[in-house]
C-alpha angles and dihedrals in degrees: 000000000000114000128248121239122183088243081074112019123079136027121308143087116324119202116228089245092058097044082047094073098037076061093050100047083056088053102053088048114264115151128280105230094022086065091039090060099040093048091034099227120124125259097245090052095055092049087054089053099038084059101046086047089058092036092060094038092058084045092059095049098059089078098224133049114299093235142002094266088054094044089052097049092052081052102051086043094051087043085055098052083046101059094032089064091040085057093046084057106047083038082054098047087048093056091047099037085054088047090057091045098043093230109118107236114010122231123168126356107266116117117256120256 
C-alpha cells in the first residue's frame, strides 16, 4: 500500500502531470477504490479522468487535427509565428540601419542632415 502524502491527499488543484500518474497507476491495474482512498479523490472523479486521459491520448495518435476548424486554427498560428519573426527582424535592421546613420530611429531612406 503506497503512502499519502498531503501533496496528494485531500481537495484542491492537480497538475496533469500528477493526474497523469494516478492514471497511470489505473491503467496498469491498481485497484479502483484502493486508489480512490490513498490519493483522497472520489471514484467517480478518477473514471472521468481515466477516460479524458484515453480520449487525448487516441486524439494524439491520429497524426492531424482532429477537424477544419482545428486545422485552421494550426495554420493561422504557424502564419503568426511567421510574421512575428519577419517583424523582429525589419524592427532589428531599423535600429541598425539608424545607429549607422546617427539619426535616432530610422524612417524612411534620405541621409541626415
Amino acid at each position: 500500500m503506497r503512502a499519502e502524502s498531503e501533496e496528494t491527499r485531500g481537495k484542491g488543484r492537480w497538475s496533469a502531470s500528477k493526474k497523469a500518474g494516478v492514471v497511470l497507476r489505473l491503467l496498469r491495474g491498481e485497484d479502483l477504490e484502493t486508489v480512490s482512498r490513498e490519493v483522497g479523490v472520489a471514484v467517480h472523479e478518477l473514471v472521468r479522468w481515466r477516460e479524458a486521459f484515453i480520449e487525448g491520448g487516441k486524439e494524439s495518435l491520429k497524426g492531424r487535427p482532429a477537424s477544419p476548424v482545428e486545422r485552421e486554427l494550426r495554420t493561422a498560428q504557424r502564419k503568426i509565428g511567421e510574421l512575428t519573426m519577419e517583424l523582429e527582424i525589419h524592427r532589428k535592421r531599423e535600429e541598425l540601419l539608424g545607429r549607422q546613420r546617427g539619426c535616432g530611429r530610422w524612417v524612411r531612406p534620405i541621409p541626415c542632415g
